[in-house]
C-alpha positions as CSV (number, residue, x, y, z in Angstrom):
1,X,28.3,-106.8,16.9
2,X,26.8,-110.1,15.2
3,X,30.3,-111.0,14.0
4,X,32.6,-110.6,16.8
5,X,35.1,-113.3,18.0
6,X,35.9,-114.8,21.2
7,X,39.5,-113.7,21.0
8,X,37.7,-109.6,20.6
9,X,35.5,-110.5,23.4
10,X,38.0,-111.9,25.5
11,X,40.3,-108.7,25.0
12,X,37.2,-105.9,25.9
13,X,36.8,-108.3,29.2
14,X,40.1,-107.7,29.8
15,X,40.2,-104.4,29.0
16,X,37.4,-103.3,31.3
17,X,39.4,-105.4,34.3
18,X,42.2,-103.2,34.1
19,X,40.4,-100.2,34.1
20,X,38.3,-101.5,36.7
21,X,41.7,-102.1,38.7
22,X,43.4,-98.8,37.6
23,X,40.2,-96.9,39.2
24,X,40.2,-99.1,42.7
25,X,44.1,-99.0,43.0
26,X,44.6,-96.0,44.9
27,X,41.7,-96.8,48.1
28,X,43.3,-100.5,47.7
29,X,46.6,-99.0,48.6
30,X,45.4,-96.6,51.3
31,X,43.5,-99.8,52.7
32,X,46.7,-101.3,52.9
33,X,49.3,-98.9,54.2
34,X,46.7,-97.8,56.8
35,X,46.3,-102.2,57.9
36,X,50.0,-101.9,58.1
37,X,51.0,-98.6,59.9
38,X,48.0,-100.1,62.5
39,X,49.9,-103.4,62.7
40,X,52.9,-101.4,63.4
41,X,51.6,-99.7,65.8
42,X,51.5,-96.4,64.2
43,X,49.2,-93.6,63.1
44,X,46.6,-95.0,60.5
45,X,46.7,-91.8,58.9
46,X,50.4,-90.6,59.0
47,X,52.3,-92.7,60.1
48,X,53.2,-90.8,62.8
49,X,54.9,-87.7,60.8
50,X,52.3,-86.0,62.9
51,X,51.2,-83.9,59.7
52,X,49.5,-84.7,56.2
53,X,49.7,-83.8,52.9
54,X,47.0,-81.3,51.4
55,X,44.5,-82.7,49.4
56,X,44.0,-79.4,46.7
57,X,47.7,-79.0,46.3
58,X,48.8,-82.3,46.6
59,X,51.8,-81.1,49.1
60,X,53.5,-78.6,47.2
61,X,51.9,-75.7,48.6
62,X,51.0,-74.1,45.0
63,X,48.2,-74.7,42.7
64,X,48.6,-74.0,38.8
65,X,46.0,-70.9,38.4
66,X,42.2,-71.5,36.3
67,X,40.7,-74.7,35.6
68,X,42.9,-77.0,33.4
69,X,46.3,-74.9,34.8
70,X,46.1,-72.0,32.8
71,X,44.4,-69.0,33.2
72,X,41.8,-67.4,30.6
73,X,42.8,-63.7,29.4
74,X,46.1,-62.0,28.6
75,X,47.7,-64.4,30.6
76,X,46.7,-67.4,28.2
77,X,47.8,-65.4,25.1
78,X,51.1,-64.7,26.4
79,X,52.0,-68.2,27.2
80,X,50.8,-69.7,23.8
81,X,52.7,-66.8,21.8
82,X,56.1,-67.7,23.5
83,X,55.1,-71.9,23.0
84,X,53.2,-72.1,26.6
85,X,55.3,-72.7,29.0
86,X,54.7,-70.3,31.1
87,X,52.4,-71.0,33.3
88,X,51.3,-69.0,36.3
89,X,51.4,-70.7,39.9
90,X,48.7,-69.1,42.9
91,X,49.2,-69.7,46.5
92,X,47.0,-72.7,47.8
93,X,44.3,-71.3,49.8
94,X,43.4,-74.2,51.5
95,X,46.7,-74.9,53.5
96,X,47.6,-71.2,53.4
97,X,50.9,-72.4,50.8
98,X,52.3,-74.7,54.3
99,X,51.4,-77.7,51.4
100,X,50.2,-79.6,54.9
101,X,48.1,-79.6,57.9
102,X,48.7,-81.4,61.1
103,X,47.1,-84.5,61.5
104,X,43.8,-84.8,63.1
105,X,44.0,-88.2,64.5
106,X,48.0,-87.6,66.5
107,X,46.2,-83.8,67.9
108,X,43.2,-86.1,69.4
109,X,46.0,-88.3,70.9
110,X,47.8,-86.2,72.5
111,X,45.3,-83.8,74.0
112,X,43.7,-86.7,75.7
């Protein structure tokens, strides 16, 4: 490290910006769709579609099975034998496969 340059030092402050930004960009843009639906007059967290996306399936109602989306055991040798792209899909347990839950904020609002 004695002989690095102001040009390398420059770039590794950059560098560490970016990633820096890449990490806070999506609470950044939740911050600022929820300031906006608010100013809108709409739900914060929905924007009044009265329902919201799961978090574990992202929506889609199906999760890719094991950790890393495969699962160990026959399964795994199959896939790789035929070039791997098979891979098996399980029904998200969290949403019961519905990929979506109603939102918690509207059902306060409207039981009140």
């Amino acid at each position: 490290m004695d002989n690095i340059t102001a040009s390398e030092l420059a770039g590794f402050g950059v560098g560490t910006l970016l990633l820096c930004a890449t990490i806070a960009a999506p609470r950044v843009d939740a911050f600022i769709s929820a300031s906006q639906r608010s100013s809108l007059g709409m739900c914060k967290r929905c924007g009044n579609l009265r329902m919201i996306a799961c978090s574990k399936c992202k929506g889609v109602g199906l999760v890719k099975g094991g950790p890393f989306g495969f699962i160990l055991g026959s399964d795994l040798y199959q896939s790789l034998g035929d070039g791997g792209s098979k891979v098996q899909s399980i029904a998200c347990d969290k949403c019961q496969a519905k990929g979506h839950f109603s939102c918690p904020d509207c059902s306060k609002m409207a039981s009140v």
